[in-house]
TILUMSE-906454 format. One record per residue: x, y, z of N, C-alpha, C, O in turn; residue in one letter. Coordinates in nm, 3 decimals. Atoms other than C-alpha are relative to their C-alpha. Layout:
REM residues N
PAGU,n.x,n.y,n.z,ca.x,ca.y,ca.z,c.x,c.y,c.z,o.x,o.y,o.z,aa
PAGU,X,Y,Z,X,Y,Z,X,Y,Z,X,Y,Z,A
...
//
This chain:
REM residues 153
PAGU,n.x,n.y,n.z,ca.x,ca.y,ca.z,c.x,c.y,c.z,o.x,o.y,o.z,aa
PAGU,-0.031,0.127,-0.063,5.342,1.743,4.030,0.061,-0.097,-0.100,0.149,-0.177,-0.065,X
PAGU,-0.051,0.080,0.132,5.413,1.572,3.689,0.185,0.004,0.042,0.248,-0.095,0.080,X
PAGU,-0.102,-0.026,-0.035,5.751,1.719,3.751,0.086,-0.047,0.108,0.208,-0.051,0.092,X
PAGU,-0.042,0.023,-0.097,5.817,1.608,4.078,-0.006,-0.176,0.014,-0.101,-0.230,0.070,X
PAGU,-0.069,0.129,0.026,5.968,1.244,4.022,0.057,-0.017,0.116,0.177,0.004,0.101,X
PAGU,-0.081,0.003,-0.099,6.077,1.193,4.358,-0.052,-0.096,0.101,-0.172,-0.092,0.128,X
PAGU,0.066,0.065,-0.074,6.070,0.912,4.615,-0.111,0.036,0.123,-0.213,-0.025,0.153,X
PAGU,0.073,-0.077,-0.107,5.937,1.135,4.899,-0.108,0.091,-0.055,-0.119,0.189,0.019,X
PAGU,0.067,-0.071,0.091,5.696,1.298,4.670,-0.107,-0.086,-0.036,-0.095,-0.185,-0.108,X
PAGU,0.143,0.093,0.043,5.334,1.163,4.647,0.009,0.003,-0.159,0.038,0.108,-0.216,X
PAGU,0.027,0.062,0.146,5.294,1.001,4.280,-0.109,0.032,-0.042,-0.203,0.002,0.032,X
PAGU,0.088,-0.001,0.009,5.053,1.132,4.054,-0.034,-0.088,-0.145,0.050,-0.122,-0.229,X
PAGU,0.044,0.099,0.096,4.907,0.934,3.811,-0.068,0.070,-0.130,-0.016,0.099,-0.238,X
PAGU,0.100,-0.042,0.118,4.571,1.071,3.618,-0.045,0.137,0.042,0.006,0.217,0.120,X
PAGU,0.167,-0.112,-0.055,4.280,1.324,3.662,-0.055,0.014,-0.103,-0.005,0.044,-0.211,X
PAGU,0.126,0.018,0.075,3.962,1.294,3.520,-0.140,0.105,0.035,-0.170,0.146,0.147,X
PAGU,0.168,-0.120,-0.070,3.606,1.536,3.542,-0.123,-0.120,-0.048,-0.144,-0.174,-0.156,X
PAGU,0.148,0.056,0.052,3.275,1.350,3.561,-0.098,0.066,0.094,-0.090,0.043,0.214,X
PAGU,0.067,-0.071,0.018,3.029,1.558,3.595,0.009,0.158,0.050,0.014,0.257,-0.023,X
PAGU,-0.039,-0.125,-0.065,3.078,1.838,3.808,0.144,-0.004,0.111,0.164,0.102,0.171,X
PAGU,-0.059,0.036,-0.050,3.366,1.697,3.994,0.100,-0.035,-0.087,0.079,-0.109,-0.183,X
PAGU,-0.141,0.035,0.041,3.750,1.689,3.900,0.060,-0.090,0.108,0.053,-0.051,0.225,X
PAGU,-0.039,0.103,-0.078,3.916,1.362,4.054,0.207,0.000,-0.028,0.262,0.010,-0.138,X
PAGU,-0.184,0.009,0.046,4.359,1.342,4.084,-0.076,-0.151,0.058,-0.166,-0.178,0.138,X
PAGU,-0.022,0.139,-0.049,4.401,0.971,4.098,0.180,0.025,0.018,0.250,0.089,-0.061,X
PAGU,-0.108,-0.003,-0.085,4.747,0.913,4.354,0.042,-0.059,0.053,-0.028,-0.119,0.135,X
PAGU,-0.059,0.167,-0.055,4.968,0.662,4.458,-0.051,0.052,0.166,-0.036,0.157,0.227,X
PAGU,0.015,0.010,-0.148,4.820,0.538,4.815,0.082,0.013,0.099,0.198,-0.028,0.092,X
PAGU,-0.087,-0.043,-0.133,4.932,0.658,5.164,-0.089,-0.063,0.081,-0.193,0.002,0.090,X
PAGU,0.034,0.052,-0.075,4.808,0.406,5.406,0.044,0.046,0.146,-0.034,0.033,0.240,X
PAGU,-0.066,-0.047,-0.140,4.992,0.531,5.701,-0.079,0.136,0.053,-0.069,0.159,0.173,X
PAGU,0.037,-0.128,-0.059,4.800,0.883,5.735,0.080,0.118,0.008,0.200,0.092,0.009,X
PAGU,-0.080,-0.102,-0.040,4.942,1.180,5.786,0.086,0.041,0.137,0.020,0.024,0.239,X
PAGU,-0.019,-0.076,-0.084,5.186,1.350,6.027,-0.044,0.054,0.097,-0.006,0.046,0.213,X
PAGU,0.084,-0.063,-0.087,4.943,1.547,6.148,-0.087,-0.109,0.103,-0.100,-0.088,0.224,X
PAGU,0.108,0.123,-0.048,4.702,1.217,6.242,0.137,-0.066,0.114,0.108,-0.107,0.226,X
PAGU,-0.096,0.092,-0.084,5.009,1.059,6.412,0.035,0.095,0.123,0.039,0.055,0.239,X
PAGU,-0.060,-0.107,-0.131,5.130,1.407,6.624,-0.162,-0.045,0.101,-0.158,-0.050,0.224,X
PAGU,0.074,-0.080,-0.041,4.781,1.417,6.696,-0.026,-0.149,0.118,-0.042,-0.133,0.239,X
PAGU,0.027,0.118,-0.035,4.729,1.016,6.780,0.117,-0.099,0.156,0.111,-0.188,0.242,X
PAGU,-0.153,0.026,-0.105,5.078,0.984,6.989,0.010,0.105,0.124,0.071,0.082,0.228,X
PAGU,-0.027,-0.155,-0.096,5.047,1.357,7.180,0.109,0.013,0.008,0.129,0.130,-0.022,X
PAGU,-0.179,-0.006,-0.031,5.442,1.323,7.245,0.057,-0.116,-0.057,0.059,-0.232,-0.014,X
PAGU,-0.098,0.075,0.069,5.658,1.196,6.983,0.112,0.005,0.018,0.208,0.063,-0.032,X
PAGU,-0.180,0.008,-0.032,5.924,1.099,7.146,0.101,-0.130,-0.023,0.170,-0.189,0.060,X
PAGU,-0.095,0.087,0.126,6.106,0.861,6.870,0.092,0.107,-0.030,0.036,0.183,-0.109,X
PAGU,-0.066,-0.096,0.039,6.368,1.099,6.826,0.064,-0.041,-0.119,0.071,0.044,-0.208,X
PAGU,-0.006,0.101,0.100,6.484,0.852,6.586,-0.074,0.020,-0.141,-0.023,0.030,-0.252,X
PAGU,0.112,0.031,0.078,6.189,0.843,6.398,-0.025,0.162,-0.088,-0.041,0.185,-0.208,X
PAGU,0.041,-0.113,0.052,6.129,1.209,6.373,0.126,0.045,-0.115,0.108,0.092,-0.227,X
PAGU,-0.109,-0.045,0.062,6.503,1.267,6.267,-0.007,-0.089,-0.123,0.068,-0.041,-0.208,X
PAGU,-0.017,0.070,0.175,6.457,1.005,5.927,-0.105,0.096,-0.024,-0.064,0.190,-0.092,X
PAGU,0.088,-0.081,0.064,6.112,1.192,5.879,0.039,0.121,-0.066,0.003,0.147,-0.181,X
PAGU,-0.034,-0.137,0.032,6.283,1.552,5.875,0.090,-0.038,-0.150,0.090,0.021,-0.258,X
PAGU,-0.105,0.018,0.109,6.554,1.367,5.663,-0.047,-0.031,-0.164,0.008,0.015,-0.264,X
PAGU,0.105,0.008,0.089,6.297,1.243,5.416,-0.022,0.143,-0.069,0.024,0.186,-0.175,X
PAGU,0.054,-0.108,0.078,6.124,1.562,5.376,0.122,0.088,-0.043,0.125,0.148,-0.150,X
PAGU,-0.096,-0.080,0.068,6.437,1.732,5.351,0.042,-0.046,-0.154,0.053,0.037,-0.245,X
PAGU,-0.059,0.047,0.144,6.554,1.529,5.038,-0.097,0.039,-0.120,-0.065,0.086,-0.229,X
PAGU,0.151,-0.088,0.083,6.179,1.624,4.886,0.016,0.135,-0.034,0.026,0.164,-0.153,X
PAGU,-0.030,-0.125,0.038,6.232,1.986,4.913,0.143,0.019,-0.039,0.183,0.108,-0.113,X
PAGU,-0.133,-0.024,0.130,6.576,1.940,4.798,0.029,-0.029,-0.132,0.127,0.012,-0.194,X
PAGU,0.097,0.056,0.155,6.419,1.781,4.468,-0.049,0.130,-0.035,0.016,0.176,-0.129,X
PAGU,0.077,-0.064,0.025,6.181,2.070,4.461,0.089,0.099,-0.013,0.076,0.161,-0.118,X
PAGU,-0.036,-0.141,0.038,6.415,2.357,4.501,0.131,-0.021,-0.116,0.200,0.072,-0.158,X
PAGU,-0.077,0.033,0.158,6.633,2.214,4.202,-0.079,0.018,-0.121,-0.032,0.058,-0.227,X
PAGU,0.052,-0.064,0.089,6.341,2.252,4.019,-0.063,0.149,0.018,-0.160,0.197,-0.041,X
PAGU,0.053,-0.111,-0.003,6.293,2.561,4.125,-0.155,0.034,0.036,-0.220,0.120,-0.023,X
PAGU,0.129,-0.017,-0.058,5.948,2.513,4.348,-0.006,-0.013,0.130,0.047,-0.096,0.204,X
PAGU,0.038,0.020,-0.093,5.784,2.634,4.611,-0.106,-0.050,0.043,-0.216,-0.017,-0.001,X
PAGU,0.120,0.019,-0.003,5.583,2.451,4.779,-0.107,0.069,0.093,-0.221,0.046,0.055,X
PAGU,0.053,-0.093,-0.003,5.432,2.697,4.997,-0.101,-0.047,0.175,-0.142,0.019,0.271,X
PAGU,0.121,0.070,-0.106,5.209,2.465,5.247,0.056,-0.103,0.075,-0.015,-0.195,0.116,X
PAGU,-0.079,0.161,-0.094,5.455,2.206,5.437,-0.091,0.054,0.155,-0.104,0.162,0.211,X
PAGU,0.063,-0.002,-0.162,5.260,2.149,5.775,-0.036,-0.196,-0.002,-0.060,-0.278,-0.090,X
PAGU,0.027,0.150,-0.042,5.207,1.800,5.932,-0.129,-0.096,-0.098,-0.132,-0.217,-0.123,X
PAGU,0.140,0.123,0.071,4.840,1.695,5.725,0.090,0.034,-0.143,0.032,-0.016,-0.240,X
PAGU,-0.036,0.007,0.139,5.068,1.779,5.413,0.121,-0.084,-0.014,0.194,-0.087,-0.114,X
PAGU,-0.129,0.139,0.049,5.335,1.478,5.473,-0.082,-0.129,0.058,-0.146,-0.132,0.163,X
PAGU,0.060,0.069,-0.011,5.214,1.161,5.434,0.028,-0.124,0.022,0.055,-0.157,-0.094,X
PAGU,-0.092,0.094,-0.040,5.353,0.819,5.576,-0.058,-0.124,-0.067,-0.135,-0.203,-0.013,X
PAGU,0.001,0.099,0.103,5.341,0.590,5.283,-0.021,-0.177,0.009,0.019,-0.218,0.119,X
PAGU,0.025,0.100,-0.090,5.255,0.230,5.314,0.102,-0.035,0.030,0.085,-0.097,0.135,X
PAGU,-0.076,0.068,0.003,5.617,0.124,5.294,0.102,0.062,0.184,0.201,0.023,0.246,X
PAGU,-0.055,-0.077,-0.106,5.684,0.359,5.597,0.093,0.195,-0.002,0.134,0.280,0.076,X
PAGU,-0.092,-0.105,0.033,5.855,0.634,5.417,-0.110,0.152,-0.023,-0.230,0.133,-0.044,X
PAGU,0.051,-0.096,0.004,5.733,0.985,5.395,-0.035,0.097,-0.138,0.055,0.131,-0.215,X
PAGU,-0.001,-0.028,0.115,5.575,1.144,5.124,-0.059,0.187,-0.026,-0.174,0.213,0.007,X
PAGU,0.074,-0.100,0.003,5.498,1.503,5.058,-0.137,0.033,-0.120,-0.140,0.010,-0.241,X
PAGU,0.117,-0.002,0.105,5.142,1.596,4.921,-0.034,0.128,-0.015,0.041,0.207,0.044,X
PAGU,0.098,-0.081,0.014,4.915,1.854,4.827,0.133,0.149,-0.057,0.217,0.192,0.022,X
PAGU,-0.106,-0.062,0.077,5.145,2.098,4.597,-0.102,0.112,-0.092,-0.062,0.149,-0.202,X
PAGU,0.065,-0.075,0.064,4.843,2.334,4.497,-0.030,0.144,0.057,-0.140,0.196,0.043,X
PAGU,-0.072,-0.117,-0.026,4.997,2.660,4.649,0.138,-0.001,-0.043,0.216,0.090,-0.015,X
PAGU,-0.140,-0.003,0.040,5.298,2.582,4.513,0.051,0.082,-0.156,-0.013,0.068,-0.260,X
PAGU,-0.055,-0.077,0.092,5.476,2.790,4.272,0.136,-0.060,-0.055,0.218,-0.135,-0.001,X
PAGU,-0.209,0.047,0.034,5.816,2.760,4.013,0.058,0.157,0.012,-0.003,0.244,-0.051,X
PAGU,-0.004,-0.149,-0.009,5.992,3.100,4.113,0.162,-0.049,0.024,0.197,-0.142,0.097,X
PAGU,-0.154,0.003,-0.046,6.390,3.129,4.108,0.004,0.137,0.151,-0.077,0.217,0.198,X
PAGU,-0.013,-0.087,-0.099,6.555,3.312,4.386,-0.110,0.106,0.115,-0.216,0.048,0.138,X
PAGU,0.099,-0.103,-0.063,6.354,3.597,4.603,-0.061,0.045,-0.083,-0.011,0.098,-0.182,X
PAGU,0.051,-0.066,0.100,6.083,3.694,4.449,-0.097,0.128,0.100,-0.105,0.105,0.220,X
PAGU,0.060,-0.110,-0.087,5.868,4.043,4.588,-0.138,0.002,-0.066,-0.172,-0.041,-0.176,X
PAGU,0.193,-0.007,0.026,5.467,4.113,4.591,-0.023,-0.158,-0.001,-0.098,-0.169,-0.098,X
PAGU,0.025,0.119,0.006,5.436,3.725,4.626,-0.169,-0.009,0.147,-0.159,0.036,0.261,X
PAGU,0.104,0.023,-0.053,5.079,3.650,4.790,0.063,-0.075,0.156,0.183,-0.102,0.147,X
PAGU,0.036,0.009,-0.113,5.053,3.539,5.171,-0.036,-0.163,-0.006,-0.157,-0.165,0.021,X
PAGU,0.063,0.081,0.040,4.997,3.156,5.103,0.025,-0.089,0.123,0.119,-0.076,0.202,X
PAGU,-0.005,0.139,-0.109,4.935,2.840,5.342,-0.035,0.005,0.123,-0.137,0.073,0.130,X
PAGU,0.054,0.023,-0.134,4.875,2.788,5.689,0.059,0.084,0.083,0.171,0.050,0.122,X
PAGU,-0.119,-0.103,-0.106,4.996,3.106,5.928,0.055,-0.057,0.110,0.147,0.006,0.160,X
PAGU,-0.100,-0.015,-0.118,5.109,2.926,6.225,0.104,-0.102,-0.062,0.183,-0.160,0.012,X
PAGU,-0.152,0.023,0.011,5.364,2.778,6.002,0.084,0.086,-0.121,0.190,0.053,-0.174,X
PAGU,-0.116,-0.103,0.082,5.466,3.108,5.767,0.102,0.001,0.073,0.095,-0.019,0.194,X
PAGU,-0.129,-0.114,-0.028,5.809,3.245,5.803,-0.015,0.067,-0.009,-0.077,0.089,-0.113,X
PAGU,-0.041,-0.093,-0.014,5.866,3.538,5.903,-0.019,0.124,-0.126,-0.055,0.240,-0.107,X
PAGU,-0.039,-0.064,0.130,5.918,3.667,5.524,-0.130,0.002,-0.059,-0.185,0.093,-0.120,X
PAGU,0.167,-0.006,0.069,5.584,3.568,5.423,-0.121,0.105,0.032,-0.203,0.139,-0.053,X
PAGU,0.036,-0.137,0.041,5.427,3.864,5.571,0.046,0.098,-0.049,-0.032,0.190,-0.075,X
PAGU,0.001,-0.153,0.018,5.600,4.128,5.477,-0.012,-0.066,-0.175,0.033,0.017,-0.254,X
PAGU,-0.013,0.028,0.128,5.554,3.915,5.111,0.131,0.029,-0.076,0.118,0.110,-0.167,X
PAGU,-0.093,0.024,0.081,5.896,3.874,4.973,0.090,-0.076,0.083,0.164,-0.045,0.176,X
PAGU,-0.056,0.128,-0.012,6.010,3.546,4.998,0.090,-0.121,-0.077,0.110,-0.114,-0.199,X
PAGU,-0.068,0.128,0.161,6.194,3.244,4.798,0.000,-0.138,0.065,-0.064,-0.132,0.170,X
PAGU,0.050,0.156,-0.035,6.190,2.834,4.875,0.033,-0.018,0.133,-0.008,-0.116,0.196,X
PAGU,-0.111,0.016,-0.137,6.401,2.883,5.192,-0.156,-0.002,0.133,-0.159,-0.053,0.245,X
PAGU,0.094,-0.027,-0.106,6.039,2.988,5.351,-0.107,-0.200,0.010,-0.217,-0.231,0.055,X
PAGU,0.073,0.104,-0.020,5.935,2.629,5.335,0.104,-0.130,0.099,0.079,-0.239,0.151,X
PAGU,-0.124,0.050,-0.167,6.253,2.512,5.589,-0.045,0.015,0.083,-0.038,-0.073,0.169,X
PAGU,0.057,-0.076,-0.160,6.083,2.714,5.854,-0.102,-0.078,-0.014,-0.112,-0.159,0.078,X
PAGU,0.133,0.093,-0.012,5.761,2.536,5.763,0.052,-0.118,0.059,0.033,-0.134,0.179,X
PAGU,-0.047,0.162,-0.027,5.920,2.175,5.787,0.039,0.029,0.172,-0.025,-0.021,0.265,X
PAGU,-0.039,-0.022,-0.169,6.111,2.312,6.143,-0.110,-0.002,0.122,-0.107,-0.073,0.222,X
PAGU,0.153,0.031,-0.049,5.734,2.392,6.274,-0.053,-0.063,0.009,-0.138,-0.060,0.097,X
PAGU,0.120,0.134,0.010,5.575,2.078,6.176,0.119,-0.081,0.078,0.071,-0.149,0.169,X
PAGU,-0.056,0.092,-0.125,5.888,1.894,6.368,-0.003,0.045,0.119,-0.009,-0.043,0.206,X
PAGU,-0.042,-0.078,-0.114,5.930,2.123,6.636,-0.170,-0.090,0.066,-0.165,-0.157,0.169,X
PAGU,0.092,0.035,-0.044,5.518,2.019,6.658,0.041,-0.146,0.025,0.013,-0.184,0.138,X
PAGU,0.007,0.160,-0.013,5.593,1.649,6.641,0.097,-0.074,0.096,0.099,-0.189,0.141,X
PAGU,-0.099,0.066,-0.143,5.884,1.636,6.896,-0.044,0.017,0.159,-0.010,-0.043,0.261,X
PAGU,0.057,-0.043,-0.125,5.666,1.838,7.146,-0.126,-0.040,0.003,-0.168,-0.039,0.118,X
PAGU,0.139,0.054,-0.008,5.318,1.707,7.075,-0.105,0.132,-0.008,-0.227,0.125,-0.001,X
PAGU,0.131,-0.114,0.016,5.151,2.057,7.038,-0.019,0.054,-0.114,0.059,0.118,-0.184,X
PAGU,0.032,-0.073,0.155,4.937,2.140,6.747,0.006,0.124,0.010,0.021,0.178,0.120,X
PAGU,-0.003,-0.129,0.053,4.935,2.470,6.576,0.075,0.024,0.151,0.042,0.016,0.269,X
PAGU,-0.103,-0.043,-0.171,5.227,2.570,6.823,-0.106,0.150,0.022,-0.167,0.197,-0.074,X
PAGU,0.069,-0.139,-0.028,5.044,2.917,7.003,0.141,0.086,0.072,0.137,0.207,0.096,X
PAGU,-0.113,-0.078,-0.032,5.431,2.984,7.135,0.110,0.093,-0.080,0.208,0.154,-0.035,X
PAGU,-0.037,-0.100,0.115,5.524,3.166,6.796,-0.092,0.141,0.009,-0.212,0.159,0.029,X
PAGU,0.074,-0.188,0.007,5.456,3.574,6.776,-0.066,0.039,-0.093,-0.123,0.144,-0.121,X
PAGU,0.075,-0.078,0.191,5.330,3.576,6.439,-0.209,-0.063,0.001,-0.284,-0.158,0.023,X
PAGU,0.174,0.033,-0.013,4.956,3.649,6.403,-0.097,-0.095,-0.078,-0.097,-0.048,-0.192,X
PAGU,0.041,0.059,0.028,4.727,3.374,6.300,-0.031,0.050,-0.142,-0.096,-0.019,-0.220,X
//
């Protein structure tokens, strides 16, 4: 995350251990998540709204795959609507730095928004497009974990 200097990109600051507990200190997201809003609205129909969001996260993962990372876990509770309104992507602890396709790559993140590629395990950053498409596709239609995809939980 150090790495990831980017407006759409949650800010990290510190991290500290006291006692049995490791703490990230993180620039605040007052707005909630994606997920809290699909879930709070049922039908997001700002088409508007959704289309800057996608545009947002797109510019994030276009940051990320310059540095060569995947992040592995894009789904709605992992973008976060900042206080200023803008969108921020979080939680980057499936994420990998991997150039191009890589093969034998682990199975990682939430299945009803893998691609396709992620089972048969050989994948590269492109599998986190399909993620982002899933989490809008959820937020233009209002249904969580879509159940109209073929791929097994």
């Amino acid at each position: 995350m150090l790495k990831c200097d980017h407006p759409h990109i949650i800010k990290y600051f510190e991290t500290y251990k006291e006692d049995s507990h490791i703490y990230m200190v993180m620039e605040l997201c007052e707005g909630g998540t994606l997920g809290d809003k699909i879930s709070s609205e049922k039908i997001f129909n700002r088409e508007a709204i959704a289309a800057n969001y996608m545009y947002q996260c797109c510019l994030a993962l276009q940051h990320c795959a310059q540095l060569n990372i995947m992040h592995r876990d894009i789904k709605p509770e992992n973008i976060m609507i900042g206080n200023d309104g803008e969108v921020k992507l979080i939680d980057f602890g499936l994420s990998l730095v991997r150039e191009g396709t890589e093969n034998n790559l682990n199975q990682a993140g939430s299945p009803y928004y893998f691609a396709p590629e992620v089972f048969k395990k050989v994948y590269g950053r492109d599998v986190d497009i399909w993620s982002l498409g899933v989490s809008f596709y959820e937020m233009l239609s209002g249904k969580e974990e879509p159940d109209c995809f073929p791929f097994p939980a």
